[in-house]
DOKOLZA-299104 format. One line per 8 residues: number of its first residue (from 1); their letters; for each residue x, y, z of C-alpha. Coordinates in Angstrom, 1 decimal. Layout:
<atoms>
NUM	A	X/Y/Z | ...
</atoms>
This chain:
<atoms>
1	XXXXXXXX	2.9/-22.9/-66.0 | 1.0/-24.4/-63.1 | -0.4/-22.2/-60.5 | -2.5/-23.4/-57.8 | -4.2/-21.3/-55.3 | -5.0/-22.0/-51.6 | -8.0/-20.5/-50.0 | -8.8/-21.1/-46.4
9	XXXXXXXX	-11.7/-20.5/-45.5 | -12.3/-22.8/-42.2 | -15.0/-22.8/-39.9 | -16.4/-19.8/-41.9 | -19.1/-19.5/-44.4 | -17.8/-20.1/-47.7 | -18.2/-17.4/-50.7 | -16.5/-16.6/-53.8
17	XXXXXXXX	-13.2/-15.2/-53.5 | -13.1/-12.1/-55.9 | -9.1/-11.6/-55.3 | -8.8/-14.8/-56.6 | -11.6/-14.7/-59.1 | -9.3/-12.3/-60.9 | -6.1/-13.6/-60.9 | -7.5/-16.8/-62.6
25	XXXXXXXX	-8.9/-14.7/-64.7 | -5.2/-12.9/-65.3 | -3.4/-15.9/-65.5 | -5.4/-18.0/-67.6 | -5.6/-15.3/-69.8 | -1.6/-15.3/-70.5 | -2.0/-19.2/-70.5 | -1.3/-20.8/-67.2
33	XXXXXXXX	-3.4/-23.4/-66.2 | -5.0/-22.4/-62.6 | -6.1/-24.3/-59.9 | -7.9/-24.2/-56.7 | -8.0/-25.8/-53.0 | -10.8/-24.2/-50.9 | -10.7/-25.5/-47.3 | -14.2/-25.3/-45.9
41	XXXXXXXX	-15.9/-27.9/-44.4 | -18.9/-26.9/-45.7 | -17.7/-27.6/-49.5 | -16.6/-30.9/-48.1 | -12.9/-30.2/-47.6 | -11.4/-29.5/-44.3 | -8.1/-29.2/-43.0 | -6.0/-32.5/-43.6
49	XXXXXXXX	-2.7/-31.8/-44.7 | -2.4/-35.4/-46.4 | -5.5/-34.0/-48.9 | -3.6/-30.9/-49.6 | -0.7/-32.4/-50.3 | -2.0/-35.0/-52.6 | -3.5/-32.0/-54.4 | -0.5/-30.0/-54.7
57	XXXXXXXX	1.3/-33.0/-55.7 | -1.1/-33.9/-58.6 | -1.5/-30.7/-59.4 | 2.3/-30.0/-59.9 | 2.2/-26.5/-59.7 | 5.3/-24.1/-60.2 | 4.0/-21.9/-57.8 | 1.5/-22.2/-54.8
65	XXXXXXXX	-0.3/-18.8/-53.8 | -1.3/-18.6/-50.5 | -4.8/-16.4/-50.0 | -4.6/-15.5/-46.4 | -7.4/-13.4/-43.8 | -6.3/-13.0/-40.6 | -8.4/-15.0/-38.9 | -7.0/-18.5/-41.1
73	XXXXXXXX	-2.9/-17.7/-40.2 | -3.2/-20.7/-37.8 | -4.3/-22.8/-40.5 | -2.1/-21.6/-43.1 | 1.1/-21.9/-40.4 | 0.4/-25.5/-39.9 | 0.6/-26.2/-43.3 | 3.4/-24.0/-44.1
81	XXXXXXXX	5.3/-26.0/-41.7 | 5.9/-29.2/-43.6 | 5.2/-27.9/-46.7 | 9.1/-27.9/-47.7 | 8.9/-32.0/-47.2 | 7.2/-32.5/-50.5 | 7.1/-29.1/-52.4 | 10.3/-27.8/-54.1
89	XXXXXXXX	8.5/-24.5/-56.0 | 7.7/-21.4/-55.4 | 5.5/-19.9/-52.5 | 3.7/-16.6/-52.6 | 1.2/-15.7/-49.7 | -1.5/-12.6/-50.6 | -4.3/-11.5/-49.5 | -5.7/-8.5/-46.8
97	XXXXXXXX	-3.0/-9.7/-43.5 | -0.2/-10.4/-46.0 | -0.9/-6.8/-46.9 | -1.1/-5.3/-43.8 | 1.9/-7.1/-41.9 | 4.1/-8.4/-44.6 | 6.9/-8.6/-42.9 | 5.2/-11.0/-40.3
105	XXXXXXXX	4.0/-13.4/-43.0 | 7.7/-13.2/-44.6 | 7.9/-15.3/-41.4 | 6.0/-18.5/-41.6 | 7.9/-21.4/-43.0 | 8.3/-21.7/-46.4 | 7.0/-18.5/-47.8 | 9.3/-17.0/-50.5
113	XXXXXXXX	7.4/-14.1/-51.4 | 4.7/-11.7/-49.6 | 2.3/-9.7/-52.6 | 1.7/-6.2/-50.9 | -1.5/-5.0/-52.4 | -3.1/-5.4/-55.8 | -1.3/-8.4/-57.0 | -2.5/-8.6/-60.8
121	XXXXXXXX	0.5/-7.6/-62.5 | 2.8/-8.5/-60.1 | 1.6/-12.3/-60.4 | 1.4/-11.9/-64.1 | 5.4/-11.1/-64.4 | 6.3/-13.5/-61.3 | 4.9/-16.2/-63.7 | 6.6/-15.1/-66.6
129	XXXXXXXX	10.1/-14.6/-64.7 | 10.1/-18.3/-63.2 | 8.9/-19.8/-66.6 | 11.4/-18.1/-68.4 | 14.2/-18.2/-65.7 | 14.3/-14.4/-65.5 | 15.4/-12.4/-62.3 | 12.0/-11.7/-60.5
137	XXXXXXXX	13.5/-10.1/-57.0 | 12.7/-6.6/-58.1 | 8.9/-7.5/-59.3 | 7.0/-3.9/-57.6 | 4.5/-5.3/-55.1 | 6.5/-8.2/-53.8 | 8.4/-8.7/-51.2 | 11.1/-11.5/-50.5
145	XXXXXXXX	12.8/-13.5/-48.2 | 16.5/-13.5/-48.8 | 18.5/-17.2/-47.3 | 20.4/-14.4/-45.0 | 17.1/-13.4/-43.1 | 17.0/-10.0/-44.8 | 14.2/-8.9/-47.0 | 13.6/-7.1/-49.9
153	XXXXXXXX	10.7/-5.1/-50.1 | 9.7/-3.6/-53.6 | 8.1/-0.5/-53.8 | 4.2/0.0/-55.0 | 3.1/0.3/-58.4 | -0.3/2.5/-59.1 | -3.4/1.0/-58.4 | -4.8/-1.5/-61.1
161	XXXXXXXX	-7.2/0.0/-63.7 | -10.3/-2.1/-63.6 | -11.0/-1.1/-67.5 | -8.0/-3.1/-68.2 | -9.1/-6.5/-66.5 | -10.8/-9.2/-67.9 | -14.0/-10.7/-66.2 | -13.6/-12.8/-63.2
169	XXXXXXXX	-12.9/-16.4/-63.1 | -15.7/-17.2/-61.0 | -15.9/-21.1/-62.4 | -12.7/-21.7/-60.8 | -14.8/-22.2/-57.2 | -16.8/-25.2/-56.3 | -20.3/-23.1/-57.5 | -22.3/-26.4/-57.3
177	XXXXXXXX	-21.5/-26.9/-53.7 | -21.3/-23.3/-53.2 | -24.6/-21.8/-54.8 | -27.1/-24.1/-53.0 | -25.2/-22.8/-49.6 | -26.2/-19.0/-50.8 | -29.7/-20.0/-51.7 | -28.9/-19.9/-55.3
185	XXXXXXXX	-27.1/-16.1/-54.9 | -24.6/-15.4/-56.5 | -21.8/-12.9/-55.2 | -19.9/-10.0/-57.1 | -18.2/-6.8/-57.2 | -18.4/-3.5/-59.1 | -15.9/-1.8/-57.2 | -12.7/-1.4/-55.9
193	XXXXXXXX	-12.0/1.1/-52.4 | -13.9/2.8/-50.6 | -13.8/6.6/-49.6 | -14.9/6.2/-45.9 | -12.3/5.5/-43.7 | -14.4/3.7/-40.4 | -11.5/2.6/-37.8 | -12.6/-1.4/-37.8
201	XXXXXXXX	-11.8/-1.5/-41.7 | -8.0/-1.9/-43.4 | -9.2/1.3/-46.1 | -7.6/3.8/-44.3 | -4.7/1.5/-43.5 | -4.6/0.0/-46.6 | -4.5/3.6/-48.9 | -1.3/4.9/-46.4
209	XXXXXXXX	0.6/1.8/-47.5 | 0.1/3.1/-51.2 | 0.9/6.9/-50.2 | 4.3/5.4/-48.4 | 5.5/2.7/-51.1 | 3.7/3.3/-53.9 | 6.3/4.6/-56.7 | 3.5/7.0/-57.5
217	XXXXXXXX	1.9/9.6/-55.4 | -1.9/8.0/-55.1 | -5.0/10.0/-53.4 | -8.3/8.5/-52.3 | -9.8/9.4/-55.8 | -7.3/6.4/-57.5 | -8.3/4.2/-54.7 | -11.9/4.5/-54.9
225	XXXXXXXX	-12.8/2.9/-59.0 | -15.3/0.9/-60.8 | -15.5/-1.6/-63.4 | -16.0/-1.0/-67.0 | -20.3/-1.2/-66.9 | -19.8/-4.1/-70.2 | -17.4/-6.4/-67.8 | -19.3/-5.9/-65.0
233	XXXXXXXX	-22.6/-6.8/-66.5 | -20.7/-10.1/-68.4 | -18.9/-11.7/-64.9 | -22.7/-12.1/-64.5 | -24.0/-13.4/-67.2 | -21.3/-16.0/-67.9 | -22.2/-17.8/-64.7 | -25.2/-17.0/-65.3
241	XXXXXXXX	-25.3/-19.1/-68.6 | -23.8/-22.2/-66.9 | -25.4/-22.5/-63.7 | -29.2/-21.3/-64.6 | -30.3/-21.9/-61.0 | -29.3/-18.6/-59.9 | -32.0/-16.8/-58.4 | -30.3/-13.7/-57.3
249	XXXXXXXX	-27.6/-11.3/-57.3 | -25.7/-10.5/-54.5 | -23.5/-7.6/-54.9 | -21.2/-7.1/-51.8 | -18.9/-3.9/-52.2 | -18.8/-1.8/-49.8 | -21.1/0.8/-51.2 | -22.8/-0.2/-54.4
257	XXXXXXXX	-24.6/2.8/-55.0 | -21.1/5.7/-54.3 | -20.7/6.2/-58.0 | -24.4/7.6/-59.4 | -22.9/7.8/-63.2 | -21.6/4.4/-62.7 | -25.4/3.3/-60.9 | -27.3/4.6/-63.8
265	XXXXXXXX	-25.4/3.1/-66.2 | -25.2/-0.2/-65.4 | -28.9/-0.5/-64.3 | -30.0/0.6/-67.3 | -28.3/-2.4/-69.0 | -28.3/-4.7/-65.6 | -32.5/-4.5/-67.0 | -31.7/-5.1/-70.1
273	XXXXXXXX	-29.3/-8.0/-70.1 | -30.1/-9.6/-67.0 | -33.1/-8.6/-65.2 | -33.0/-10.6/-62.3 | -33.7/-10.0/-58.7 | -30.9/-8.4/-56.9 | -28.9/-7.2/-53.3 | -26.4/-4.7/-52.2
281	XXXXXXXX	-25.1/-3.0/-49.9 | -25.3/1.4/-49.5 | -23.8/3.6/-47.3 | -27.2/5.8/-45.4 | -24.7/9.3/-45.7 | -25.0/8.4/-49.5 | -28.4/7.0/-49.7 | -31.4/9.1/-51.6
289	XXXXXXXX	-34.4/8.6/-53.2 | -33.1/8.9/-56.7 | -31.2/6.2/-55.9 | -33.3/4.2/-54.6 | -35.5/4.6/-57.3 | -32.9/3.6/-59.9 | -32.5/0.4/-57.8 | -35.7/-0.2/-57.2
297	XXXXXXXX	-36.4/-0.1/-61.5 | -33.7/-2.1/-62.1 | -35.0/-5.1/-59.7 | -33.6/-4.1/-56.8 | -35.7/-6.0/-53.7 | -33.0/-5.6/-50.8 | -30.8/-2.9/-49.7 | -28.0/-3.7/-46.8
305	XXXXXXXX	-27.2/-0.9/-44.4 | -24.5/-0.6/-42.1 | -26.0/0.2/-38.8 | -23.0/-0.6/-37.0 | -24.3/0.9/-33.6 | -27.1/2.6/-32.1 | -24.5/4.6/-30.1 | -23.7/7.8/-31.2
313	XXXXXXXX	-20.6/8.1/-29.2 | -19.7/4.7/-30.3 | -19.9/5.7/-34.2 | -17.8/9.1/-33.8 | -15.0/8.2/-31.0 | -14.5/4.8/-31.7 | -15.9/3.9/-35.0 | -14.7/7.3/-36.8
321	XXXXXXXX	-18.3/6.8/-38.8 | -20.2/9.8/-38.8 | -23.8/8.0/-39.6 | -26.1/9.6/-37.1 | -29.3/7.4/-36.2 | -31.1/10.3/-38.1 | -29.4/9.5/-41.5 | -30.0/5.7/-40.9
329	XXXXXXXX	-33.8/6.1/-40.0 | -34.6/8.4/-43.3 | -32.8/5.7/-45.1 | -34.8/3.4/-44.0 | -37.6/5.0/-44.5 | -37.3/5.6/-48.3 | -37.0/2.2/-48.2 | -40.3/1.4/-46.8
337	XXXXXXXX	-41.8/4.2/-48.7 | -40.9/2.1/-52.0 | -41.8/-1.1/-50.9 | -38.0/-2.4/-51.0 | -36.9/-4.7/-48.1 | -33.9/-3.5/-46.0 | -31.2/-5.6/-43.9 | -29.3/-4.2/-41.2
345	XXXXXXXX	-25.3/-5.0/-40.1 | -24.5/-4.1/-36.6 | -21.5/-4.9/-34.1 | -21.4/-5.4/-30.7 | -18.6/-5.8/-28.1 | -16.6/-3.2/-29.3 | -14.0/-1.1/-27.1 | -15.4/1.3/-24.4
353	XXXXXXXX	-19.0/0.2/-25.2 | -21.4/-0.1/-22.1 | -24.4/-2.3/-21.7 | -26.8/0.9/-22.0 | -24.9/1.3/-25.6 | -25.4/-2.4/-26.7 | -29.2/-2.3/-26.3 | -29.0/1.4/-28.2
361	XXXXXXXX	-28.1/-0.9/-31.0 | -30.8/-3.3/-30.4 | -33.1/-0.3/-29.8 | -32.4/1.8/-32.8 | -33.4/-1.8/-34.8 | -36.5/-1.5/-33.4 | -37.1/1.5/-34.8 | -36.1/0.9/-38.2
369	XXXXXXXX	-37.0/-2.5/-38.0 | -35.0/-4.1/-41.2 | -36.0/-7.6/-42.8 | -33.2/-9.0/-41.9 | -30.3/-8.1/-39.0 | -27.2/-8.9/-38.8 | -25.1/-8.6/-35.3 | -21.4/-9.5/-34.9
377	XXXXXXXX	-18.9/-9.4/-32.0 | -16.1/-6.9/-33.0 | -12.8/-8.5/-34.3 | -9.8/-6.0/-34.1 | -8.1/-6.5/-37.2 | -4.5/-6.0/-37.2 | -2.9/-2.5/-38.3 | -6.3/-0.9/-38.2
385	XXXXXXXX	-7.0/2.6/-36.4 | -9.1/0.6/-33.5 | -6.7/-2.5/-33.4 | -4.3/0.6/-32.4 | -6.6/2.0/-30.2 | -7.1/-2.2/-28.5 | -3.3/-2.3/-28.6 | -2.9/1.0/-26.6
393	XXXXXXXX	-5.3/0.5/-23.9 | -4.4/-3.6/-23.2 | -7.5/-4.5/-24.5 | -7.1/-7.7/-27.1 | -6.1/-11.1/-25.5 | -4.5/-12.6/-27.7 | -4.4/-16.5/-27.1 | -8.5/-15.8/-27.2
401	XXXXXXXX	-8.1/-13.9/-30.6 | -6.0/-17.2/-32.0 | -8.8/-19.5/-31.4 | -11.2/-17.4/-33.4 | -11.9/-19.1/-37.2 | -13.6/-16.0/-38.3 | -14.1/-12.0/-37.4 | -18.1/-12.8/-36.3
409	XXXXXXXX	-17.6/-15.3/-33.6 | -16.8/-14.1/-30.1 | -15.4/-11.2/-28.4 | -11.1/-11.5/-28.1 | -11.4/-8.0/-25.8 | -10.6/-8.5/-22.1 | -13.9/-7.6/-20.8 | -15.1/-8.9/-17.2
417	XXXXXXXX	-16.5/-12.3/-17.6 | -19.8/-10.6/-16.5 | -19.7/-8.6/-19.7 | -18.7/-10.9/-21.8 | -21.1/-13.3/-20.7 | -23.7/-10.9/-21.5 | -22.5/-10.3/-25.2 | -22.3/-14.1/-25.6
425	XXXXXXXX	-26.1/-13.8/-24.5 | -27.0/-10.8/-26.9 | -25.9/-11.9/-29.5 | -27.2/-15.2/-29.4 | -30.9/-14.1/-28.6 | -30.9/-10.7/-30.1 | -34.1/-11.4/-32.1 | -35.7/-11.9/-29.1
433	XXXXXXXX	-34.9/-8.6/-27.5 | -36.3/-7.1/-31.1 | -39.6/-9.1/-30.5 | -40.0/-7.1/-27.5 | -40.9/-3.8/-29.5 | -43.8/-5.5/-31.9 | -46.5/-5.1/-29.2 | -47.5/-8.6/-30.1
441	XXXXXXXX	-48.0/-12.2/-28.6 | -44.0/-12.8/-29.9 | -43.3/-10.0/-27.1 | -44.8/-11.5/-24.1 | -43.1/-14.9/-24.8 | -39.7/-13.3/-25.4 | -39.9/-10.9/-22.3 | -40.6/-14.2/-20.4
449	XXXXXXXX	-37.8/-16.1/-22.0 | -35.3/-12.8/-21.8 | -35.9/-12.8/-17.9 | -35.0/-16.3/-17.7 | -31.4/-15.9/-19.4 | -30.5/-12.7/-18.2 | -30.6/-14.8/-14.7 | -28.4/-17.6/-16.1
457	XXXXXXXX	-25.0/-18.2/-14.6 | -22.7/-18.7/-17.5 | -22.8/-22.8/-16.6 | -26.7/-22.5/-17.2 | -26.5/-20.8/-20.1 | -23.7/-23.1/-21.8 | -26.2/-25.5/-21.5 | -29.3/-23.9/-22.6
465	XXXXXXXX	-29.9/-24.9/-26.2 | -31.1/-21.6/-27.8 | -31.4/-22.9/-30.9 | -34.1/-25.8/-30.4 | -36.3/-22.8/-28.1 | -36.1/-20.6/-30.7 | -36.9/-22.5/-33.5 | -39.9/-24.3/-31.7
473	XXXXXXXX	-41.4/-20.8/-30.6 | -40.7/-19.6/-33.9 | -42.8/-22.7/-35.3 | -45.8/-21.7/-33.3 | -45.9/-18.4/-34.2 | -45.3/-19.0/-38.0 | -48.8/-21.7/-37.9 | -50.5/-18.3/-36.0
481	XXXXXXXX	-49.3/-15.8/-38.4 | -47.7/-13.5/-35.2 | -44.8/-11.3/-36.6 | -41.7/-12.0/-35.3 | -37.6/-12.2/-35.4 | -36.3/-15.5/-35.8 | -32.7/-16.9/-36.3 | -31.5/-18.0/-39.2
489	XXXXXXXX	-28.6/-19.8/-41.2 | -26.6/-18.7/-38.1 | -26.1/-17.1/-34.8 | -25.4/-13.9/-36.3 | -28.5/-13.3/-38.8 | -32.0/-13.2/-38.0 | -35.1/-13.2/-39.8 | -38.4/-11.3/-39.4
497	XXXXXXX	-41.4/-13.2/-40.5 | -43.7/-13.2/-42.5 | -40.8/-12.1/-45.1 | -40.8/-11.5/-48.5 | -37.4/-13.4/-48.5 | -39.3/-16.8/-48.8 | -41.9/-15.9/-51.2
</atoms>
């Protein structure tokens, strides 16, 4: 059979996606032939519904499957819409939202079928049901649209074994358009779940939906697994082989370093087998020297932290992350003590939060002062513990939260105008309030250019071009050799130079 796959991905930066990744994988093992539209206008394919639908057509799939974030339901609704003029199969949407508020994608035209969780197995015997003309209503982990409105909604199976999966289908993407946009990294997981259960993530969410409908009783230990170390270490070399570009390795879970059997393991052959340059991302509560050390050996040059705030209120009444400053300081500081360079993630505009606690965050990253920093405007993510706590208080506007393409780009919360000004302000010139703390000719320019915007009106400011002053005073210092933040690739991520990153 034919399956084709949708991705959108609009107006956001465009990476492999590993839910996907798999499911090729899956399916191509049993012997469907699997295909791929990924709508990013960076990759050179927007939203036109007259491309997609000379795709589909060509493609003549027996089933489309619908990969769906919340921030892309706009995009996928408009094509839903007239999908029914030209499309006779079958329609299965997936994905993190289709998860948490199945019954509200069960809604858009066209859908037939909503995957609730893992969808692995449940893909595997949908495709085997149609092509055989089987009864697939009572498939576990889908849920269907019956002609009389009603739905039927299929109880859980367990979570999927990862030892039981084959590598990802990683080839399926675009990685010739996509690998130059990543500066030759390429993106993977190790993992599956994560044990922490911070109120702006679906993990906490997500495991209760199991512990309800999951035929099985499930704890946090099923939830939380890893790879087997041989298939991890192969999804790498086997793109590895075919696009020889690669510089890097990028791995994005959640906490790369939770499992230390799993760390020691794999690094040892990660050495071996690979023994190139490499990313993640590590938890500080989890973080040690040991660990570091393993990481470090193994050719480990950057670890990711989430910061999130520099508020310590924030993190335990809003956040639900216990991470004190403390624990995020000693990490890094291992980190410098090895030599290893660090990046930060942080958020900003988040409910409750004053102006005092958005430049705690900027302060507590001039302490720690990371390679790189990350800050992003909170995005309340439906059926979360803080989209709750939005919900309750009247917080989200909702027309604003529509227009959003992705979770990074501006605040949805109905702040004052003066506040939200402000965050519009912070996080565009962030990097210049961390410039202040270097003691350094960057610091005098940026307290000079800080004064001026703080006393913009929000008409001056929409006109100020940020972008052109920053990269001209980042020019100048660069030919001096003055430290300094600068922006980079985007609004949210800035660079501090010099930096090992462009050695």
């Amino acid at each position: 059979m034919n399956i084709m796959f949708i991705n959108f991905n609009i107006g956001s930066t465009p990476g492999i996606n590993n839910g996907i990744a798999i499911l090729s994988a899956v399916l191509k093992k049993e012997g469907h032939r699997v295909g791929l539209i990924f709508l990013n206008e960076e990759l050179g394919y927007g939203f036109n519904l007259d491309e997609m639908r000379k795709e589909i057509m060509g493609f003549n799939p027996g089933i489309l499957g619908i990969s769906l974030i919340e921030t892309q339901l706009k995009y996928a609704a408009k094509f839903c819409k007239g999908l029914r003029d030209y499309y006779k199969g079958f329609v299965i949407c997936g994905g993190s939202y289709p998860t948490m508020v199945p019954e509200e994608c069960l809604l858009l035209d066209s859908i037939d079928a909503v995957c609730v969780g893992e969808g692995e197995e449940a893909l595997r015997e949908l495709a085997d049901a149609l092509e055989n003309c089987r009864e697939y209503n009572r498939i576990k982990n889908l849920w269907f649209r019956q002609p009389d409105g009603s739905t039927i909604k299929n109880r859980l199976r367990p979570f999927q074994g990862l030892a039981e999966l084959p590598p990802e289908d990683k080839e399926i993407f675009d990685l010739e358009k996509i690998l130059p946009l990543k500066n030759y990294q390429l993106e993977t997981m190790v993992s599956r779940g994560c044990p922490y259960q911070c109120s702006y993530c679906i993990n906490q969410s997500y495991l209760k939906k199991y512990q309800n409908l999951c035929e099985d009783t499930v704890s946090l230990k099923d939830y939380v697994r890893m790879k087997k170390v041989g298939t991890a270490i192969r999804e790498i070399t086997d793109v590895i082989s075919s696009h020889p570009l690669i510089k890097k390795i990028a791995f994005i879970d959640d906490n790369f370093i939770l499992d230390s059997n799993f760390l020691e393991q794999f690094c040892q052959r990660y050495i071996k087998e690979i023994g190139m340059p490499f990313v993640c991302n590590a938890n500080p509560l989890s973080y040690s020297e040991r660990k570091a050390k393993i990481l470090k050996n193994a050719g480990c040059d950057d670890v990711r932290f989430g910061v999130e705030s520099g508020s310590e209120r924030i993190k335990q009444e809003i956040l639900q992350r216990p991470v004190s400053n403390l624990a995020v300081m000693r990490a890094f500081e291992i980190n410098k003590k090895l030599g290893m360079m660090t990046s930060s993630f942080n958020m900003i505009g988040l409910p409750t939060e004053t102006k005092e606690e958005v430049f705690q965050t900027l302060k507590l990253n001039a302490l720690i002062m990371p390679d790189t920093v990350k800050v992003m405007t909170f995005y309340p993510f439906k059926n979360t513990p803080i989209y709750d706590l939005c919900r309750q208080h009247n917080l989200i506007d909702y027309d604003k939260k529509l227009e959003l393409d992705n979770y990074d780009t501006f605040t949805c919360l109905k702040f004052p105008r003066e506040h939200r000004l402000f965050l519009q302000k912070v996080q565009t010139a962030f990097n210049w309030y961390l410039n202040l703390s270097l003691e350094n000719e960057s610091s005098k320019v940026c307290a000079s250019l800080i004064r001026k915007i703080e006393e913009m009106n929000e008409t001056e400011w929409n006109r100020f071009d940020f972008y052109a002053v920053d990269g001209e005073i980042s020019q100048g210092f660069k030919k001096k050799g003055v430290p300094h933040y600068s922006k980079f690739v985007n609004r949210s991520l800035a660079v501090k130079f010099p930096s090992r990153h462009f050695n």
